[in-house]
N, C-alpha and C positions, 0 to 999 in steps of 0.2 A: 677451217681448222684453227686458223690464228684465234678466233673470236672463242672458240672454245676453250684453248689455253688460257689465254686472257681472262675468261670469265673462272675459270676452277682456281686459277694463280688467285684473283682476286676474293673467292671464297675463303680461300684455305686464308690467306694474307690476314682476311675480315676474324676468322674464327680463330687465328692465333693472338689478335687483337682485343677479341671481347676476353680471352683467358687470361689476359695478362689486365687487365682494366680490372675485371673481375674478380682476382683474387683478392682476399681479406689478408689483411696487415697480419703481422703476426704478432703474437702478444708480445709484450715489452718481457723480457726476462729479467728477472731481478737476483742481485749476485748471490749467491746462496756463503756466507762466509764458514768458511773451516777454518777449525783451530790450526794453527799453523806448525808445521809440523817442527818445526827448529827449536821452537817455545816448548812445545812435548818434549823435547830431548834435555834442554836445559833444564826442567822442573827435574828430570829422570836423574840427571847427574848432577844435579841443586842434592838430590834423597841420597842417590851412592853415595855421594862425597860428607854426608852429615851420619848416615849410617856407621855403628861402631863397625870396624876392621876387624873379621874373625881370622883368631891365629890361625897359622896353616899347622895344616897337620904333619908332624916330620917321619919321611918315607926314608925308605930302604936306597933307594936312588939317591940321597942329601948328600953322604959320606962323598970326600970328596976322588975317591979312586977310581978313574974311568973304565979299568977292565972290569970292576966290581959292577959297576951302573951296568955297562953292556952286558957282561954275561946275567944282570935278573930281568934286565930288556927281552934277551932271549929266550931265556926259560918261562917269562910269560908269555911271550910271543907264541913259542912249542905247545905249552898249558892251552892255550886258546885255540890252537888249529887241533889240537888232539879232542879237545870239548866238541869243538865243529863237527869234525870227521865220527866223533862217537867210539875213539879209544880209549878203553878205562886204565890199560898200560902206559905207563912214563918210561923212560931211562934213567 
């Protein structure tokens, strides 16, 4: 029974042996270069920052009274879930 272990131990030992001998190199990989992406961002904001500045357009919100800003905050807010919900009445 020893001589039998021995001998299987010694097969399998041989055939992990010839698999690792055996195997073919792997190709050399060569760096594939990407544009970097930090350089992309600067070129983007090199364009924003050379780009003319379009005036804003002046809202209903500018004025400066906060209950005014709130209360059109609101009635858009109402405008919007009333559209959702599919109410063609307001208050």
């Amino acid at each position: 029974m020893k001589r039998l272990t021995a001998w299987l131990t010694g097969v399998a030992g041989g055939v992990a042996a010839a698999r690792i001998f055996r195997r073919t190199p792997a190709p050399a990989r060569v760096p594939v270069h990407e544009p970097d992406p930090a350089e992309a961002l600067r070129e983007k904001l090199a364009q924003s920052k050379s780009a003319p500045a379009e005036p804003e357009a002046p809202t209903e919100l500018s004025d400066g009274d906060p209950d005014a800003r709130r209360r059109a905050v609101h009635e858009r807010g109402r405008a919007a879930v009333d559209e959702m919900r599919g109410d063609s009445t307001t208050d």
